[in-house]
MOPAC internal coordinates of N, CA, C and O (Angstrom, degrees):
PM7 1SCF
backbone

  N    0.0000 0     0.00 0     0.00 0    0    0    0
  C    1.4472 1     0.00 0     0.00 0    1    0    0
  C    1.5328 1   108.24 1     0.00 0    2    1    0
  O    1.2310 1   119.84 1   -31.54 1    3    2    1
  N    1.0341 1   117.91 1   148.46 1    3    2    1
  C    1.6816 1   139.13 1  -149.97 1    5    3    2
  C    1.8719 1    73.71 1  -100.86 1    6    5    3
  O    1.2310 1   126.80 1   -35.71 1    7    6    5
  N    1.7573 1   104.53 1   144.29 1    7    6    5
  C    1.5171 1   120.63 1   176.00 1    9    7    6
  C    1.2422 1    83.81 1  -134.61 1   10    9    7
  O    1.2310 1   127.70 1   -38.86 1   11   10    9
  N    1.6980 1   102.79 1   141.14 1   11   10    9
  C    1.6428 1   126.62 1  -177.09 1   13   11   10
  C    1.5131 1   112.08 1  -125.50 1   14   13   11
  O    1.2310 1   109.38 1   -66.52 1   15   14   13
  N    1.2410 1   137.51 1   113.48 1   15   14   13
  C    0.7191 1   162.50 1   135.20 1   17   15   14
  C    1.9689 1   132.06 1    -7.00 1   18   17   15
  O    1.2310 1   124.42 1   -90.31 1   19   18   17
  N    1.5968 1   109.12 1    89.69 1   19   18   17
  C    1.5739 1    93.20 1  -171.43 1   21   19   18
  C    1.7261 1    85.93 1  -124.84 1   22   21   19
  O    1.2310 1   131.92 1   -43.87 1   23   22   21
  N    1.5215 1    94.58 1   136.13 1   23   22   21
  C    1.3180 1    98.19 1   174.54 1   25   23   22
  C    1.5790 1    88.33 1  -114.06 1   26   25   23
  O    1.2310 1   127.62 1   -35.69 1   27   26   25
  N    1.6705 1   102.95 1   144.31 1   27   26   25
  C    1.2064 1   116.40 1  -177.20 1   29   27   26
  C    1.9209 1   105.29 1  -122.85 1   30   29   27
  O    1.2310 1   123.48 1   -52.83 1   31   30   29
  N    1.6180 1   110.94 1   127.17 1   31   30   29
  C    1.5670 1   100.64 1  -166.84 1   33   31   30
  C    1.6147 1    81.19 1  -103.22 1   34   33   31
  O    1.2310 1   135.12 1   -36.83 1   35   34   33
  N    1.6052 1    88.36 1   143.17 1   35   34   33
  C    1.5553 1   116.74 1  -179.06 1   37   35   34
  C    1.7179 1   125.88 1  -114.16 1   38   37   35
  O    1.2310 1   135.42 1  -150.93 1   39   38   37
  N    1.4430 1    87.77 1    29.07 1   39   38   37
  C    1.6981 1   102.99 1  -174.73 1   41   39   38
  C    0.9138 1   131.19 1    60.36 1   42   41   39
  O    1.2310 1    97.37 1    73.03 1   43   42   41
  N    1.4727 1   157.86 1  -106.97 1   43   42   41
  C    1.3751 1   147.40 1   156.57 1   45   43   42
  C    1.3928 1   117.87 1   -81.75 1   46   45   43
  O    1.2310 1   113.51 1  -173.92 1   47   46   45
  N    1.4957 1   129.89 1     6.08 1   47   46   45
  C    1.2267 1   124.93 1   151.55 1   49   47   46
  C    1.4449 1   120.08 1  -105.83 1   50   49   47
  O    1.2310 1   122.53 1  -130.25 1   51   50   49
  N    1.4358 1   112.76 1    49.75 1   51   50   49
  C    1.5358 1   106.41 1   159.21 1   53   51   50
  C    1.4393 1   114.33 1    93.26 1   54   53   51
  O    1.2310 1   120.92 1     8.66 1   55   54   53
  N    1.1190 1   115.84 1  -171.34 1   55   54   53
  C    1.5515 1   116.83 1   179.87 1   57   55   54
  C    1.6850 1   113.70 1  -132.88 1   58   57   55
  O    1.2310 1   120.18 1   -72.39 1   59   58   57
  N    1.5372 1   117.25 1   107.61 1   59   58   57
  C    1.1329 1   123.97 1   160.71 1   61   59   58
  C    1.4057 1   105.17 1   -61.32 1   62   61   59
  O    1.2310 1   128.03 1   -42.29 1   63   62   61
  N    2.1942 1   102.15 1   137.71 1   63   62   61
  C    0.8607 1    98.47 1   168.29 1   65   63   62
  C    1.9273 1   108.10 1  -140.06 1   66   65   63
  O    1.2310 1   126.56 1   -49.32 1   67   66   65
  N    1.4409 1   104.99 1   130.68 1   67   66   65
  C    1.6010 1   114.25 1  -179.60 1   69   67   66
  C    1.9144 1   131.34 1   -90.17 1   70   69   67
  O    1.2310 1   132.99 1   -62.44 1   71   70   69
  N    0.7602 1    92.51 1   117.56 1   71   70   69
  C    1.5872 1    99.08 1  -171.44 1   73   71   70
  C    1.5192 1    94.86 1  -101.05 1   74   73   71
  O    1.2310 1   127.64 1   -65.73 1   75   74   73
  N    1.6770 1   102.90 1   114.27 1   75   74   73
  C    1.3874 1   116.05 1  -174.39 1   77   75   74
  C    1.5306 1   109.54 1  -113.38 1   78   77   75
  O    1.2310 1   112.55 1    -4.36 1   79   78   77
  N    1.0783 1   131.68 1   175.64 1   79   78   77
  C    1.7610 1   142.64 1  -161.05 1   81   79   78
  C    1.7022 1    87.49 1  -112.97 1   82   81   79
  O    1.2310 1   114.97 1   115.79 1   83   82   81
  N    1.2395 1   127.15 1   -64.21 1   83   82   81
  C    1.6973 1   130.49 1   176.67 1   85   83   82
  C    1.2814 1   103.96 1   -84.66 1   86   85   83
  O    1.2310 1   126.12 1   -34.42 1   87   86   85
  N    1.3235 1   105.85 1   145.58 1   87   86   85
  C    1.5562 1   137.52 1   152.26 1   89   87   86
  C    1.5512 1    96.92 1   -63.14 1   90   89   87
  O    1.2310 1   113.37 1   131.79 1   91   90   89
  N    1.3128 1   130.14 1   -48.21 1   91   90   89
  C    1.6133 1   109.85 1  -134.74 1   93   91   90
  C    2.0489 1    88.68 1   -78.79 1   94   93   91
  O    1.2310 1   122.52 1   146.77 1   95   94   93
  N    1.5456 1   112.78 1   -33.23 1   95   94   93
  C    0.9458 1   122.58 1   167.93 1   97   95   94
  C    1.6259 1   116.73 1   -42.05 1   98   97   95
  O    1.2310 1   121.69 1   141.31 1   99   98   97
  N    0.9619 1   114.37 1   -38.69 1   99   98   97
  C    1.7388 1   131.93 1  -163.10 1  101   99   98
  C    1.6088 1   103.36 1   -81.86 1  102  101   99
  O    1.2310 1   126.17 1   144.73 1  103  102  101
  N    1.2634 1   105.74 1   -35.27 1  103  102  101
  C    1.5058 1   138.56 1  -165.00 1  105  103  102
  C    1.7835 1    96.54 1   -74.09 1  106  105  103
  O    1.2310 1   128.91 1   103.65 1  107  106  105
  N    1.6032 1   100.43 1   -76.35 1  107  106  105
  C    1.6144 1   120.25 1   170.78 1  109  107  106
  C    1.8596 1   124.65 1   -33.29 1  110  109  107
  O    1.2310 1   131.69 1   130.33 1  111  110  109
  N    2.2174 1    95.03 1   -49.67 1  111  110  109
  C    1.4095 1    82.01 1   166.64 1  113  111  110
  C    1.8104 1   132.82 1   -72.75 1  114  113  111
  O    1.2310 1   136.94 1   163.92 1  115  114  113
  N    1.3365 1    84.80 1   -16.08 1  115  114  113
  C    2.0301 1    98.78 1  -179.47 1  117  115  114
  C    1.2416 1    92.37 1   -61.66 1  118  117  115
  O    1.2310 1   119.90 1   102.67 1  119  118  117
  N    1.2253 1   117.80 1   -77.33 1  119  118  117
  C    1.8786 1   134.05 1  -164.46 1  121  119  118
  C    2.2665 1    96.89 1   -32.90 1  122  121  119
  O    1.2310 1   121.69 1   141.09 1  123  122  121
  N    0.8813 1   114.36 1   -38.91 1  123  122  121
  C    1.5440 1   131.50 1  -156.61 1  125  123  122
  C    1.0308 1   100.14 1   -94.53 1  126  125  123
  O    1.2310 1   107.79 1   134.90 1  127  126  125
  N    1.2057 1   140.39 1   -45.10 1  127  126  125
  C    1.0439 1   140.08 1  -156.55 1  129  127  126
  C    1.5559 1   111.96 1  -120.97 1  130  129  127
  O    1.2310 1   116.19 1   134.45 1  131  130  129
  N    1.3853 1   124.84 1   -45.55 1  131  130  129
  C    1.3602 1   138.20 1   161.95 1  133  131  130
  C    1.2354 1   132.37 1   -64.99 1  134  133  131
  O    1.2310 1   118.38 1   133.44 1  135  134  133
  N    1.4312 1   120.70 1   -46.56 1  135  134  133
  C    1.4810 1   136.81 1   161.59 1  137  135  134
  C    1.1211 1   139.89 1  -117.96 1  138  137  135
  O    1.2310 1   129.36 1  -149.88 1  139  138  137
  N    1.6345 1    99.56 1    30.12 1  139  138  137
  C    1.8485 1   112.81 1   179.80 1  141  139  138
  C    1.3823 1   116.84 1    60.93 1  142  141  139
  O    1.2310 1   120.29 1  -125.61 1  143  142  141
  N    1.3137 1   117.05 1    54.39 1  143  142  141
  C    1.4320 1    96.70 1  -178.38 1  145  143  142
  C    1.5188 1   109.74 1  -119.88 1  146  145  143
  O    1.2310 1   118.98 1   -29.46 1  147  146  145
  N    1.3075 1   119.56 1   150.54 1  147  146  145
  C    1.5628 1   120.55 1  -140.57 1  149  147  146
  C    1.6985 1    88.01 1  -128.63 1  150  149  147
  O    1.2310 1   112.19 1   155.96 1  151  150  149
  N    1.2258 1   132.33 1   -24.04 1  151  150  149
  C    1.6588 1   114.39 1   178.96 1  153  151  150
  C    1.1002 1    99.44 1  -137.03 1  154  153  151
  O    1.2310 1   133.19 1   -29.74 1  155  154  153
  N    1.4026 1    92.12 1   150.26 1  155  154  153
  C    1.6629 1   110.92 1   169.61 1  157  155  154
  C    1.8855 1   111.74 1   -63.37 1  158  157  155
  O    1.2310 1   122.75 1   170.70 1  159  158  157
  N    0.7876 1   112.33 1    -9.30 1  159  158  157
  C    1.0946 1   107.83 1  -172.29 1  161  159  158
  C    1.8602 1   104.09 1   -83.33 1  162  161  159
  O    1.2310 1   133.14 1   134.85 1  163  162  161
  N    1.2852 1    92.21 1   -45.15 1  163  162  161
  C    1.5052 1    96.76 1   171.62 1  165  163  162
  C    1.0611 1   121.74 1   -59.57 1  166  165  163
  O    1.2310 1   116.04 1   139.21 1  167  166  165
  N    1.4300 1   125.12 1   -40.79 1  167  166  165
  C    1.5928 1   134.27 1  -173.62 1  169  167  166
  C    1.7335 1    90.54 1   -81.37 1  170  169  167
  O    1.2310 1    95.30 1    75.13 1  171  170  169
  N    1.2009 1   160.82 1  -104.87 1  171  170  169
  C    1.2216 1   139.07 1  -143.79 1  173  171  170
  C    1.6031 1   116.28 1   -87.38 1  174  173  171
  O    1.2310 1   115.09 1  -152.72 1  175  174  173
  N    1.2243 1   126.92 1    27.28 1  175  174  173
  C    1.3304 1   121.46 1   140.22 1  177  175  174
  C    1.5143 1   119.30 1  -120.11 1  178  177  175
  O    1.2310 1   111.45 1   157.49 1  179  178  177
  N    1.6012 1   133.72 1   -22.51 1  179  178  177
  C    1.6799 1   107.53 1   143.26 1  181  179  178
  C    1.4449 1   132.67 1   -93.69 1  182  181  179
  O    1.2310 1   126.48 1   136.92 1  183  182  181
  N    1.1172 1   105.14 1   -43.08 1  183  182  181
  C    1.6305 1   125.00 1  -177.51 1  185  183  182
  C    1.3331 1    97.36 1   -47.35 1  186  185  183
  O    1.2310 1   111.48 1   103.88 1  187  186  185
  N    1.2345 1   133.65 1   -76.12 1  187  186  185
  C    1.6295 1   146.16 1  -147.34 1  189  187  186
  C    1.3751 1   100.27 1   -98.99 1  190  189  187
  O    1.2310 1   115.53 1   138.72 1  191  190  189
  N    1.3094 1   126.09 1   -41.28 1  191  190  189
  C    1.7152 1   124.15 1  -155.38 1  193  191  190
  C    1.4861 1   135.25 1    49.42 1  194  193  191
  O    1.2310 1   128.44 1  -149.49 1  195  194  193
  N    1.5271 1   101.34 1    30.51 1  195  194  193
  C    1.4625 1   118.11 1   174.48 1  197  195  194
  C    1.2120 1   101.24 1   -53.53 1  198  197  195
  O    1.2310 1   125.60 1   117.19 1  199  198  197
  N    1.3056 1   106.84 1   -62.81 1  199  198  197
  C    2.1273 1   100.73 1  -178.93 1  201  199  198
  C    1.4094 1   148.08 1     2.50 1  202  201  199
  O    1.2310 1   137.23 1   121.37 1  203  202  201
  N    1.7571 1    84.23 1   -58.63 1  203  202  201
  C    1.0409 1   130.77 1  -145.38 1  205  203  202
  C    1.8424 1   100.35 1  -116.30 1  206  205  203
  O    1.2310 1   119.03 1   159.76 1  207  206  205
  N    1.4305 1   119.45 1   -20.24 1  207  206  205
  C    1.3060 1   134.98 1  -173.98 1  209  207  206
  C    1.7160 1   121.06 1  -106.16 1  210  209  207
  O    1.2310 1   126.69 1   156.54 1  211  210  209
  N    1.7736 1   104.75 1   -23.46 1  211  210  209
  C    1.4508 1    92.01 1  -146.35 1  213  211  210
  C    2.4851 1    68.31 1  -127.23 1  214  213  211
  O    1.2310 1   138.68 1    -6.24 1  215  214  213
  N    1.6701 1    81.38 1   173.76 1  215  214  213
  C    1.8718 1    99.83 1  -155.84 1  217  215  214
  C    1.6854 1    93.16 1   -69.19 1  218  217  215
  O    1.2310 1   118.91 1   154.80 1  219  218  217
  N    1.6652 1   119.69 1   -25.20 1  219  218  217
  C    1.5811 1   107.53 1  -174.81 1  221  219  218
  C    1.2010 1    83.49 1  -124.52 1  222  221  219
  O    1.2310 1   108.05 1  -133.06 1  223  222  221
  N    1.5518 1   139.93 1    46.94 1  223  222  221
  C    1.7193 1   112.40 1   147.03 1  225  223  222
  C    1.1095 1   129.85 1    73.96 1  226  225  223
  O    1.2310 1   131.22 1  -168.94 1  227  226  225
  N    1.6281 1    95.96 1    11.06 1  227  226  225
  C    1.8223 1   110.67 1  -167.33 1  229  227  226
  C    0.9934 1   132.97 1    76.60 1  230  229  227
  O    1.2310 1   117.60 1   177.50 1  231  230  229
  N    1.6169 1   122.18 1    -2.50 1  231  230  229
  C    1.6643 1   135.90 1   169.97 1  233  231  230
  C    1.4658 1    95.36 1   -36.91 1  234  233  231
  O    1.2310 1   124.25 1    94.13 1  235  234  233
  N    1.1647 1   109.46 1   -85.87 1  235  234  233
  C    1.7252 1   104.72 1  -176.19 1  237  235  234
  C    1.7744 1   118.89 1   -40.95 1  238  237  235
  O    1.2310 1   123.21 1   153.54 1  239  238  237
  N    0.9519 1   111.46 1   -26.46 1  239  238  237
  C    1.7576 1    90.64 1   170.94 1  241  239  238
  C    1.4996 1   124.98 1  -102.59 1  242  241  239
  O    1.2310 1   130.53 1  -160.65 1  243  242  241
  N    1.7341 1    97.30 1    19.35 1  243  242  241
  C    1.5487 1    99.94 1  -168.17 1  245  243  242
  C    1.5952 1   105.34 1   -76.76 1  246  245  243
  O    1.2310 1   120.66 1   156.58 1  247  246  245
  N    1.4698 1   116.34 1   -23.42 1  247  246  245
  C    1.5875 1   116.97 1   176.38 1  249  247  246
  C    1.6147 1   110.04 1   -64.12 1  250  249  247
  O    1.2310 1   125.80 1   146.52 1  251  250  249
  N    1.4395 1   106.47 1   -33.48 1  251  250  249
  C    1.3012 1    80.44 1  -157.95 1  253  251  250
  C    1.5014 1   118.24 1  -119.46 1  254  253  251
  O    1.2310 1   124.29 1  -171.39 1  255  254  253
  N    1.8171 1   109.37 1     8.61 1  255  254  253
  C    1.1206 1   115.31 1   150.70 1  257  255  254
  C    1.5058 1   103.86 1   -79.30 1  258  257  255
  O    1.2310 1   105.95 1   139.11 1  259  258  257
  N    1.4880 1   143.68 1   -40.89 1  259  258  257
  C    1.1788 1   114.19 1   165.52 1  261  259  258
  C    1.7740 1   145.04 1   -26.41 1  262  261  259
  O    1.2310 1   131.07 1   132.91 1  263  262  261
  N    1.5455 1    96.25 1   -47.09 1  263  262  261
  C    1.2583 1   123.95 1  -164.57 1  265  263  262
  C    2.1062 1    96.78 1   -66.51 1  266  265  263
  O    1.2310 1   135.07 1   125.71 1  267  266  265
  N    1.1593 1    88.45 1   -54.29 1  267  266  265
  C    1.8042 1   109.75 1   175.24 1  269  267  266
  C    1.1245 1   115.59 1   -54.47 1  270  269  267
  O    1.2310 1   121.52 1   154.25 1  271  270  269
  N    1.4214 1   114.69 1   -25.75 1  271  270  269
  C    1.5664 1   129.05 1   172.08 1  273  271  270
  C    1.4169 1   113.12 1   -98.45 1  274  273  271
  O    1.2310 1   125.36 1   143.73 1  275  274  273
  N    1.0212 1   107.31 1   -36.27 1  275  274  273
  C    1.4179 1   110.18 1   176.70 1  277  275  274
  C    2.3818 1   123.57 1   -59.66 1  278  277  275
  O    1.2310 1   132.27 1   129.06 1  279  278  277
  N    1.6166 1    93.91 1   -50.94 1  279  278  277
  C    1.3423 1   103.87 1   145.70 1  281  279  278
  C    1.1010 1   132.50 1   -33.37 1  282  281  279
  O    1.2310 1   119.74 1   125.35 1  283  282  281
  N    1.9084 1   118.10 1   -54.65 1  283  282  281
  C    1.0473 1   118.14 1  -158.07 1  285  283  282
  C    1.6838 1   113.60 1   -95.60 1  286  285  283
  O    1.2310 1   130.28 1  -175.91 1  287  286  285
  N    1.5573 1    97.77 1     4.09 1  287  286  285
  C    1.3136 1   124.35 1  -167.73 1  289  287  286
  C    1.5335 1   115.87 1  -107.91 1  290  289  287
  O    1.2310 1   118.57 1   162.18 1  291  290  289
  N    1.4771 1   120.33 1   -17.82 1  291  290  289
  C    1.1099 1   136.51 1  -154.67 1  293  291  290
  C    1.4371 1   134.46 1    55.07 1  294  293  291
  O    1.2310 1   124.74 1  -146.03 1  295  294  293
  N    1.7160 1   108.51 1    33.97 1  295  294  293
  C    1.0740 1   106.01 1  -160.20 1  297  295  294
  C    1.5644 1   122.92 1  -104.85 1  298  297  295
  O    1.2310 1   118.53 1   -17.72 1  299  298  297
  N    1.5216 1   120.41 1   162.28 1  299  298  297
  C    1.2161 1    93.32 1  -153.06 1  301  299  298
  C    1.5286 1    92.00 1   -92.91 1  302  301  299
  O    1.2310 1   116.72 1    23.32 1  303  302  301
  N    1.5183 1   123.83 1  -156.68 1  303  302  301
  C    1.8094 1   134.64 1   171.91 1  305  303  302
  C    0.7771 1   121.12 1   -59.84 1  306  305  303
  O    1.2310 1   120.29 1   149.70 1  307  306  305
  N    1.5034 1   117.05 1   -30.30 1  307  306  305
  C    1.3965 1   117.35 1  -160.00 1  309  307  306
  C    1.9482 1   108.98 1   -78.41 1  310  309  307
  O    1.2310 1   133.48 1   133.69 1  311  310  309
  N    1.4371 1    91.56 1   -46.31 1  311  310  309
  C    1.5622 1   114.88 1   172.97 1  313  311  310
  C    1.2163 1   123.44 1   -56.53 1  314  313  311
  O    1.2310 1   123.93 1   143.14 1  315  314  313
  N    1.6665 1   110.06 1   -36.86 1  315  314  313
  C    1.5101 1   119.14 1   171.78 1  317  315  314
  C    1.2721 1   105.18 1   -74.42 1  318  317  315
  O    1.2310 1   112.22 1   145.15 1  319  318  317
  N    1.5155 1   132.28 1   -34.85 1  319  318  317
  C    1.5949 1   108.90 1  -173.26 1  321  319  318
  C    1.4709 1    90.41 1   -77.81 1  322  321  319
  O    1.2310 1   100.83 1   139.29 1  323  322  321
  N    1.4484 1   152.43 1   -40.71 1  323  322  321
  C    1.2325 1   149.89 1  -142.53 1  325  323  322
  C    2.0150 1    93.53 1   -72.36 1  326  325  323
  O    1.2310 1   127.10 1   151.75 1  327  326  325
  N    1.1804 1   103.94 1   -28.25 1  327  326  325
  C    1.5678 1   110.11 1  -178.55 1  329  327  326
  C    1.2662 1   108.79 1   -62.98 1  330  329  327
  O    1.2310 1   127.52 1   110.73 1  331  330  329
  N    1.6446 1   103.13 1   -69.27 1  331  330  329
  C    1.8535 1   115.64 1   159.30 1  333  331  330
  C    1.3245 1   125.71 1    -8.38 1  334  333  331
  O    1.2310 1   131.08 1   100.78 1  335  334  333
  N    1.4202 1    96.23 1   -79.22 1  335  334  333
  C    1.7016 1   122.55 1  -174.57 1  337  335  334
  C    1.6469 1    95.26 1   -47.41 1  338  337  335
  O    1.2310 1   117.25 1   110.70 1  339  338  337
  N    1.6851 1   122.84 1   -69.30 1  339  338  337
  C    1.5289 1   130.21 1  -165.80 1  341  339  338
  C    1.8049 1   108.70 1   -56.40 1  342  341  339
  O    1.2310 1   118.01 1   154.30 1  343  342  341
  N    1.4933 1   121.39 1   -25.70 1  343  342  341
  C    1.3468 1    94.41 1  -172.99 1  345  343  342
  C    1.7454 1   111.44 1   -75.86 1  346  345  343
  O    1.2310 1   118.07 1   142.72 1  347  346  345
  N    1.3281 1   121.29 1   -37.28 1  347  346  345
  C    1.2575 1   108.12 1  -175.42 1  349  347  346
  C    1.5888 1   131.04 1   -61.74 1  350  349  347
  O    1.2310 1   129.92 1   163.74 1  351  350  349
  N    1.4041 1    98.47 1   -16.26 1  351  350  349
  C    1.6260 1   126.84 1  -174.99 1  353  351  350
  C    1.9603 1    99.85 1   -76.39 1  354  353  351
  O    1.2310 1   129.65 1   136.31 1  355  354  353
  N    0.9452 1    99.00 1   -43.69 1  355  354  353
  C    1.7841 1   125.53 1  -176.02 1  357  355  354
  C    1.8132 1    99.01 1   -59.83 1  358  357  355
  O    1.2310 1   129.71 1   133.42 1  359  358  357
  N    1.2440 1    98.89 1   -46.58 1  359  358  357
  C    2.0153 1   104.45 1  -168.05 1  361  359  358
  C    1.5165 1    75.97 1   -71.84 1  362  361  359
  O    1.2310 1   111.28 1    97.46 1  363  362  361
  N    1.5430 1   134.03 1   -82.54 1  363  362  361
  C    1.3608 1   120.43 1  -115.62 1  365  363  362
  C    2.0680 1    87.17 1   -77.16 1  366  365  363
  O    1.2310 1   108.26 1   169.37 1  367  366  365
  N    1.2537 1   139.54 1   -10.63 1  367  366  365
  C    1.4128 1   135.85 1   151.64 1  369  367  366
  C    0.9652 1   110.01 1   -61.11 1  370  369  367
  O    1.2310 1   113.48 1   173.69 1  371  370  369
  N    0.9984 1   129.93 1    -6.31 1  371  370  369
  C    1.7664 1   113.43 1  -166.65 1  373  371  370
  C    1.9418 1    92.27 1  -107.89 1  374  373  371
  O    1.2310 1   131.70 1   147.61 1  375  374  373
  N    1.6106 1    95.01 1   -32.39 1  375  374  373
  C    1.8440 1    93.19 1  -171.26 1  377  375  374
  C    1.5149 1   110.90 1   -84.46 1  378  377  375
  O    1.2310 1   122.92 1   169.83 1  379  378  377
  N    1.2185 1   112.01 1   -10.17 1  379  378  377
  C    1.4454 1   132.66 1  -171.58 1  381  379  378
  C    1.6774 1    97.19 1   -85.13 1  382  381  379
  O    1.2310 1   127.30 1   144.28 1  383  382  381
  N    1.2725 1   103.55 1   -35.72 1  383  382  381
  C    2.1714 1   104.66 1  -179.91 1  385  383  382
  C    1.4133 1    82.29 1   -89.29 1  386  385  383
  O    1.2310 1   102.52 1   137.42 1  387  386  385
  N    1.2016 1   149.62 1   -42.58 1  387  386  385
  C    1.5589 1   114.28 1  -169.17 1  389  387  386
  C    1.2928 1   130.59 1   -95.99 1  390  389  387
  O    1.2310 1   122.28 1  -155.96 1  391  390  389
  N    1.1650 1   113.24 1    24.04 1  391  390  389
  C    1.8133 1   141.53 1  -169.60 1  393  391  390
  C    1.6571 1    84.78 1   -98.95 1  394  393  391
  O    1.2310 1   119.33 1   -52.03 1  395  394  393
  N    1.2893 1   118.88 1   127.97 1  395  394  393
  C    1.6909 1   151.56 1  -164.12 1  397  395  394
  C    1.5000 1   100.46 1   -76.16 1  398  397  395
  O    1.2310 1   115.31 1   -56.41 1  399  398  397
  N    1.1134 1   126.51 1   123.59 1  399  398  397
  C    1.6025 1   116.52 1   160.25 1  401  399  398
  C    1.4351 1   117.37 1   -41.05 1  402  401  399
  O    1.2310 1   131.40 1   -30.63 1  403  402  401
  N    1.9765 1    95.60 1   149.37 1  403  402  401
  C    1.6373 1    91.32 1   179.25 1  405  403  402
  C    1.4571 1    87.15 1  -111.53 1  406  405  403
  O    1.2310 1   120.10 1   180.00 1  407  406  405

C-alpha cells in the first residue's frame, strides 16, 4: 500500500510531518485545515470527487475522513459520528434532485 505524505506547518515551532496509509485522509486534512472545510460531505463530493470516483460513493471513507477532520477540527465523537451518519443521507438527496421529472 502506497503511504502519502502531509506535512503540516506549525508556525514557529517547525513543521509536523504525517505519513498516512489513504490519500483521501491526506486530502481531508488539506481540505480542513488549508481551505476551511467543515463537512465531509464537502470534502469527498466537491473537493476530492470520491463520490463520484470510487464503487460506493465514498460511504466507506466517510468514517475516516471524518475522524481526520474531526482531529484537525477539534471535534469531539459525538460530531464526528453526526458527520458519518449525514454523508450517506446527503448522496441519496442529492440523487433524488437529479432524478428527471415523471
Amino acid at each position: 500500500m502506497a503511504q502519502f505524505v502531509a506535512a503540516i506547518d506549525q508556525g514557529t515551532t517547525g513543521t509536523t510531518v504525517l505519513v498516512l496509509d489513504d490519500q483521501a485522509e491526506v486530502e481531508a486534512l488539506y481540505a480542513a485545515e488549508g481551505e476551511g472545510a467543515l463537512h465531509v460531505d464537502d470534502v469527498l463530493t466537491r473537493r476530492t470527487r470520491i463520490s463520484n470516483e470510487s464503487y460506493d460513493r465514498g460511504v466507506s471513507t466517510a468514517e475516516p475522513v471524518a475522524r481526520r477532520m474531526g482531529e484537525a477540527l477539534g471535534r469531539d465523537e459525538a460530531r464526528v459520528q453526526r458527520e458519518v451518519t449525514h454523508y450517506p443521507a446527503a448522496g441519496r438527496r442529492r440523487a433524488r434532485l437529479s432524478e428527471p421529472a415523471r
